[in-house]
C-alpha positions in Angstrom: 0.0 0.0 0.0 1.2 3.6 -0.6 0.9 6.2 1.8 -1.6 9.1 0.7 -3.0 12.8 1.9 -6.3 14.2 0.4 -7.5 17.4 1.2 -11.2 19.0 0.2 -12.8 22.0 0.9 -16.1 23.3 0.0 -17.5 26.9 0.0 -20.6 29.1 -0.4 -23.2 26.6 -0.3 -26.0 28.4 -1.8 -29.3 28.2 -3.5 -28.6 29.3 -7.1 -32.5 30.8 -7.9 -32.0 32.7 -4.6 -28.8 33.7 -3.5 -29.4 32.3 0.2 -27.8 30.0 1.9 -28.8 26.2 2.1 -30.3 25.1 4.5 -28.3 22.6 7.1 -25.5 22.9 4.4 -22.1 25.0 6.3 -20.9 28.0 4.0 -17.5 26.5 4.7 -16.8 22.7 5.1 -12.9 21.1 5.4 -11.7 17.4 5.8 -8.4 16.1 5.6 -7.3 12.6 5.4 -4.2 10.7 5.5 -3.2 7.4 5.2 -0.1 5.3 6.5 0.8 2.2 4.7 2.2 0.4 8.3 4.4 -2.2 6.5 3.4 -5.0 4.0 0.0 -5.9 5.6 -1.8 -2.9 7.6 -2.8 0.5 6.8 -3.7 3.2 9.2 -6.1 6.1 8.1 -7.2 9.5 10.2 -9.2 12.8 8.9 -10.4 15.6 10.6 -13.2 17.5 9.1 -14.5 20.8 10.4 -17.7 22.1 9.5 -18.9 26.3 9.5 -21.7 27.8 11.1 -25.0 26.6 9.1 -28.6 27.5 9.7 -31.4 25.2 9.9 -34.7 25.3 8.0 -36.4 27.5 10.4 -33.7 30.0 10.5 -32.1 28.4 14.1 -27.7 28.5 13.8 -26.3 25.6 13.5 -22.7 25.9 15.2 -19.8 25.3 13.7 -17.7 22.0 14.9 -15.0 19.2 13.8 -14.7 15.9 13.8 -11.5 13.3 14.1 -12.1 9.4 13.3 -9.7 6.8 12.8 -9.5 3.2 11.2 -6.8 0.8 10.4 -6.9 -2.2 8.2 -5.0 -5.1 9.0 -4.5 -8.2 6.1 -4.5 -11.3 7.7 -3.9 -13.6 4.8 -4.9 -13.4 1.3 -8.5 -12.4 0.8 -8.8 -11.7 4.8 -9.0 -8.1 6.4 -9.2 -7.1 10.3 -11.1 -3.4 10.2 -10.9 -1.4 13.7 -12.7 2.3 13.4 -13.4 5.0 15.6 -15.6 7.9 14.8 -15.4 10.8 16.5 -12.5 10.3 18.4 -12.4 13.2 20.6 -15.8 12.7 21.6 -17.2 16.3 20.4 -21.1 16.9 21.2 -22.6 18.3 18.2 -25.5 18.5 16.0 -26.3 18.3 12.6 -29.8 19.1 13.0 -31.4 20.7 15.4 -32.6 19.0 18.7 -30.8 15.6 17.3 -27.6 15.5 19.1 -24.7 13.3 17.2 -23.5 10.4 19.0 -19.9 10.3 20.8 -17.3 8.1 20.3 -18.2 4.8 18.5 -16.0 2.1 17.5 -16.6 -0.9 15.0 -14.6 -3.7 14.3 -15.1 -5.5 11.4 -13.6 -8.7 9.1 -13.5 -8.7 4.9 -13.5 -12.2 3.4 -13.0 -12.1 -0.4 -12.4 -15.2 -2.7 
């Protein structure tokens, strides 16, 4: 595997008929993610996005926050993968809509099998 960095940014999310702003959509929006081949057999990938004040539908702010997560692949033998992830690793209390908090840290563990 080869080591890699990806960057991407949006800005001015808008409604094109109107001018104004989407709704639940940030005016400015960032992640970042890179990934480190660890050796012949495991991978290990973190990002950190930040999103920009947004408003709701009903006019409410939205406030701005980021987000860090984490996962690392591990090949076990041909055609077999170990997955470990983490999302939201700093355990940030946000919301993405109103009233509907997002959760905290969450990890998953998971297992490929390919032919």
């Amino acid at each position: 595997s080869d080591s890699t960095l990806v960057a991407a940014w949006i800005s001015d999310s808008v409604d094109l008929k109107t001018g104004l702003p989407l709704a639940r959509r940030p005016r400015h929006r960032a992640t970042v993610s890179a990934t480190l081949a660890l050796g012949e057999r495991a991978d290990a990938t973190m990002s950190v996005m930040t999103v920009g004040t947004r408003f709701d539908s009903d006019g409410s702010r939205l406030p701005d926050y980021e987000r860090v997560d984490a996962s690392i692949t591990y090949r076990l033998v041909t055609g077999i993968s170990l997955h470990l992830r983490a999302s939201n690793l700093l355990d940030q209390h946000y919301e993405e809509l109103t009233g509907y908090t997002s959760p905290g840290l969450q990890g998953w563990v998971g297992l490929t099998v390919r032919p």
